[in-house]
N, C-alpha and C positions, 0 to 999 in steps of 0.2 A: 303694660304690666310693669317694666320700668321704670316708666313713670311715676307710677305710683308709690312703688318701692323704696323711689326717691325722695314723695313729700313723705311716706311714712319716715325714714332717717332724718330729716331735716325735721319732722314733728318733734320728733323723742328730743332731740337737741334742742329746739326751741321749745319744746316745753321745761327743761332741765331747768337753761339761765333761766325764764319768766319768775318759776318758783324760787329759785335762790334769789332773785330778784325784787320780790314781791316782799320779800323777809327783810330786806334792806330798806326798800322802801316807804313799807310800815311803820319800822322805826322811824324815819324821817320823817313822816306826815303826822304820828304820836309828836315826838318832840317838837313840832313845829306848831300842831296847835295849843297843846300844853303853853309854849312860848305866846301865841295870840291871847291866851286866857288870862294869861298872867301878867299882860304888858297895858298901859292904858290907850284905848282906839285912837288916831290921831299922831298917835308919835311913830320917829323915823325907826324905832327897833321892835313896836307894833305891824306896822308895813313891812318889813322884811320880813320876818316871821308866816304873815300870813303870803307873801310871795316863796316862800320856802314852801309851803302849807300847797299852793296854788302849784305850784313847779313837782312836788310827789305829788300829786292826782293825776297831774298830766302823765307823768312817768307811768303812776299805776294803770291808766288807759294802753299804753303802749303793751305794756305786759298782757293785759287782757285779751288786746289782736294778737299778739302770739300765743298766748293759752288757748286763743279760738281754733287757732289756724293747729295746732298741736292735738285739739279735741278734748283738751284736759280743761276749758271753761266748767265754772258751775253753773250746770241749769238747773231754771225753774220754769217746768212745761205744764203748758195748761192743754185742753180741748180747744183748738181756737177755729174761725173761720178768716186764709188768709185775706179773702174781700174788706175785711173788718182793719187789718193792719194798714191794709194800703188805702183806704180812707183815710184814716189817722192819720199815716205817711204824709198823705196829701197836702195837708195846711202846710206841714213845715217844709215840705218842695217845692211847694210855688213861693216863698219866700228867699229860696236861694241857689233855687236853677236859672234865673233872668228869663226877662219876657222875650228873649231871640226865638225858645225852641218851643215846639208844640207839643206838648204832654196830653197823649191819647189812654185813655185806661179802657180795655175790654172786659172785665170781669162777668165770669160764669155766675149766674140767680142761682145754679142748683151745687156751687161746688160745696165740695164734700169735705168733713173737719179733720184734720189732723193734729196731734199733741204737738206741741213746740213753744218753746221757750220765744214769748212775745220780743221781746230785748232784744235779744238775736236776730230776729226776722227780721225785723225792723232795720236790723244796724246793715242787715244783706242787705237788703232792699235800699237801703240810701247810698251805698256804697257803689251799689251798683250803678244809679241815676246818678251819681255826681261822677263816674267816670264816664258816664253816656254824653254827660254836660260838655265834658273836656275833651271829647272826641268831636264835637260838634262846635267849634268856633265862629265858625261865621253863621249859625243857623242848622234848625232840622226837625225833627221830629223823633219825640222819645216815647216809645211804647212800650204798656206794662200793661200783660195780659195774663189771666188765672185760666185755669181748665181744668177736669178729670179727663187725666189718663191712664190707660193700661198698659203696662210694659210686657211686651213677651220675648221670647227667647231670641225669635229674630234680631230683634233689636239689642241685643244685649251681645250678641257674635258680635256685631262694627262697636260696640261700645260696653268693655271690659267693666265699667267700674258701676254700672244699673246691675238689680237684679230682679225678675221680674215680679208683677205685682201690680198692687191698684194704687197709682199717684194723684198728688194733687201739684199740679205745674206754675209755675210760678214764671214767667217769661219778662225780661227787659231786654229791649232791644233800638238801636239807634239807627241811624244814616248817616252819619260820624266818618270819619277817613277810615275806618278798618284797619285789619291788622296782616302781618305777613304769616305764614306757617311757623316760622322761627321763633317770632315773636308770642304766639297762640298758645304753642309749644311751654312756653315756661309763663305764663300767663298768672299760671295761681302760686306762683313761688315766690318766697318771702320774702319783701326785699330785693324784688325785680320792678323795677319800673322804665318807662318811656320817658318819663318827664323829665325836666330841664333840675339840674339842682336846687331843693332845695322848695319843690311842688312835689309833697308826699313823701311819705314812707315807704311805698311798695308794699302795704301790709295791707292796704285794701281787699284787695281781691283773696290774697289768701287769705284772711278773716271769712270772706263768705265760702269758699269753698271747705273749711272748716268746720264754721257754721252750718252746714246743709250735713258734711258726714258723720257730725254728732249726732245731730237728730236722725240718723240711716239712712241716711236720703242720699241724692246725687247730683252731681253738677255737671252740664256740657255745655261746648259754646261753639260757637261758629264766627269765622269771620274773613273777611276778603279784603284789599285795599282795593279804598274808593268806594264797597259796598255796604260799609257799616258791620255792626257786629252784634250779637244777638247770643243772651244767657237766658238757661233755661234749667232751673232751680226744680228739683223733685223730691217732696214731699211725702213718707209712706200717708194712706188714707187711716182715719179712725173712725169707725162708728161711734156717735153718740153726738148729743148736742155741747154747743161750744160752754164753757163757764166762764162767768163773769171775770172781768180782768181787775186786779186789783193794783194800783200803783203807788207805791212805797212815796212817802215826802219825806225830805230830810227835815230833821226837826233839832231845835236844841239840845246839849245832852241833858239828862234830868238825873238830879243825883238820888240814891239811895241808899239801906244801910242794908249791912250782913258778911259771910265771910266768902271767898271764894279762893279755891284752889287753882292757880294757875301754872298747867306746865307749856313749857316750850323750848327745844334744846338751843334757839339761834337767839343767846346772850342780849341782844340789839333790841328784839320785839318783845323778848321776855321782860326786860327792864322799861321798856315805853311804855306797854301795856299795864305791867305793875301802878306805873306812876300816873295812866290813865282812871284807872280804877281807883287808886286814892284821891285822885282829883275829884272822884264820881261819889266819894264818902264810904267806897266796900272796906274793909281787914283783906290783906291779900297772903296767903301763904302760896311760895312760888317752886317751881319743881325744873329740873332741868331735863331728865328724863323721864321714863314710863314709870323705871321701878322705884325713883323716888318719889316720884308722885303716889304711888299705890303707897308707899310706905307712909308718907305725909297725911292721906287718908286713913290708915290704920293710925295713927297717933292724934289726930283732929277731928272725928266722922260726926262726932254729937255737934262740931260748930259749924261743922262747912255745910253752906245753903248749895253752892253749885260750884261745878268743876268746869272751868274753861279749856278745853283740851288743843292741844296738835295734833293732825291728823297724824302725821307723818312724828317719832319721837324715836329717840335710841331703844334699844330694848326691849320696849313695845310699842306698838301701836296707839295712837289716842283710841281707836274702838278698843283693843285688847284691853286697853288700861279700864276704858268701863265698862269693861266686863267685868273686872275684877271687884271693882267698887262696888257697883251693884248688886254681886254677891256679899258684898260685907253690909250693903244700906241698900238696900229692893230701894227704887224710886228714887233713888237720886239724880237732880236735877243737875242738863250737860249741857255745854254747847261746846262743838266741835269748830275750830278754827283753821281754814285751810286756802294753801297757795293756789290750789287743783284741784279737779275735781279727783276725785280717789277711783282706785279699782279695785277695794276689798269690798268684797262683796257683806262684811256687817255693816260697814258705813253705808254702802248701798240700802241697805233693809232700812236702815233707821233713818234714811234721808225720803222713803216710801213713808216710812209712818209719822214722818213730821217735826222729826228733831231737827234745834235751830243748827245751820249752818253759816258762820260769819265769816266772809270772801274774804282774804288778806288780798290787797292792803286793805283797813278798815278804820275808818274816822270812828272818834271818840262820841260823836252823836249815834252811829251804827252800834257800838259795844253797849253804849248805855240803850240804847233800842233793845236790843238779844237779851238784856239782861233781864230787863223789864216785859217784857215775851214770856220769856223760860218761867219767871218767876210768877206769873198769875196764871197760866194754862193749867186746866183741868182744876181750879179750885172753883168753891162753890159760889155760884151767882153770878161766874165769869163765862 
């Protein structure tokens, strides 16, 4: 318990910086490829730009293993069957785990679907085999096995952090050097790692331990030196059949006309994102806070097409704020922009019924994506 108590404080902290972080960042990858668009392909102030561009994404991945590991990631969960991931997984594992180790897959014909954010799953699941990899130097064998299991009460006395219920188990496990109690001990803590400087993060693991308590689930692990070590990923179960998986491609951005409201109190995104949206062809009136922005809407409502929000604003709230607008113009079209995933329960509701959510940090091809989204839903013949 502890334990726990611990990654819960180190959550809350490393979710804080990710989100102030994410604000900084944005700006940087805004003005960086604003700078690529503007510059001709070939030249040396072209390539820096896009090395600018290239250097915040990487950044923004960093922030997302901490968001993971904090719980505050945005998901998007579908009904999946995990069998279906770890085929996919596949292709791209035998491509860069080397032919030394032997990759055995057991998978359950009859396992059971659970909702989960495919992206996620996925990023556990690789994270885990390339630490299997590196436990395994001169050779071994790496296994990944699925099952239904039940959890009961028994099991939940030696291990605090299950609660009982019907899982779907997700198991990787090596014959790798193993680890010591000490070591096991802080295993999924941020910024803990074994490795030599400079091989990792340390944000691996606690990325998937992260990963598994968003989606309610649980993570244990076991390990020995010299006997290998062995994670076992728990899944709650869902009735129903899996839905098809849809996967997003980045695409150029594509310009359009109209007006849009954009607030955001952190000065840096608010002005990137302005100059991204001109770039894109919109009118942009820009708001710093909630109440300005309500106020910007009561003085513009007949020209504003959509309101770009923060979730998080002085004030009020981005939901609060379209609250209020909505009561002034029923049906005005939103998108919510955010470093985290939120825990107001109206953003909640409205991320259930399908309003677009834009992840900061967020490329100029992403905005003009959302915008293009927001702006043809529910018209006719769409």
């Amino acid at each position: 318990m502890q334990q726990l108590q611990k990654f819960e404080a180190i959550g809350r902290l490393a979710g804080g910086i990710a989100h102030d972080f994410n604000n900084s960042i944005g700006a940087v990858m805004g003005w960086a490829e604003m700078g690529c668009d503007e510059t001709k392909p070939g030249t040396r102030l072209h390539e820096r730009f896009e090395r600018i561009r290239d250097q915040a994404v990487w950044a923004g991945k960093l922030t997302s293993q901490l968001l993971t590991f904090a719980r505050r990631q945005m998901l998007q969960p579908r009904e999946v069957n995990l069998n279906t991931l770890i085929e996919e997984g596949m292709k791209l594992l035998h491509r860069i785990i080397g032919a030394h180790l032997d990759v055995v897959v057991h998978a359950d014909p009859q396992l059971a679907m659970t909702l989960a954010d495919p992206t996620q799953v996925e990023q556990a699941l690789m994270n885990l085999c390339l630490n299997a990899r590196d436990a395994m130097p001169e050779g071994g064998t790496l296994t990944i096995e699925t099952q239904n299991v039940v959890i009961g009460e028994e099991y939940c006395r030696h291990h605090p952090s299950g609660k009982p219920g019907k899982y779907v188990m997700l198991s990787v496990s090596d014959t790798g050097v193993g680890m010591d109690k000490a070591t096991l001990d802080r295993v999924f803590e941020p910024f803990f790692t074994t490795k030599e400087m400079g091989r990792g993060t340390g944000l691996g693991l606690a990325t998937v331990y992260g990963a598994v308590k968003q989606h309610e689930g649980f993570i244990y692990a076991y390990s020995e030196p010299g006997s290998g070590t062995v994670f076992r990923l728990y899944f709650p179960v869902l009735v129903g059949a899996a839905a098809p998986r849809v996967i997003q491609v980045e695409e150029p951005p594509q310009k359009g006309t109209g007006t849009i409201l954009l607030a955001d109190d952190y000065e840096g995104i608010r002005e990137s994102t302005r100059e991204m949206l001109l770039a894109l062809g919109y009118e942009v009136i820009a708001a710093k806070d909630g109440a300005e922005a309500i106020q910007l809407f009561k003085l513009n409502a007949d020209q504003i097409d959509i309101v770009l929000l923060d979730v998080v604003l002085p004030s009020h709230s981005g939901p609060e704020v379209y609250s209020q607008i909505s009561a002034i113009r029923p049906g005005t079209k939103v998108i919510f922009a955010s470093g985290y995933t939120a825990e107001n329960a109206v953003l909640k509701s409205a991320i259930q019924k399908g309003t677009t959510i834009l992840q900061k940090p967020f490329s100029m091809s992403r905005l003009s994506r959302a915008i293009r989204d927001v702006l043809v839903e529910k018209l006719p013949n769409n």
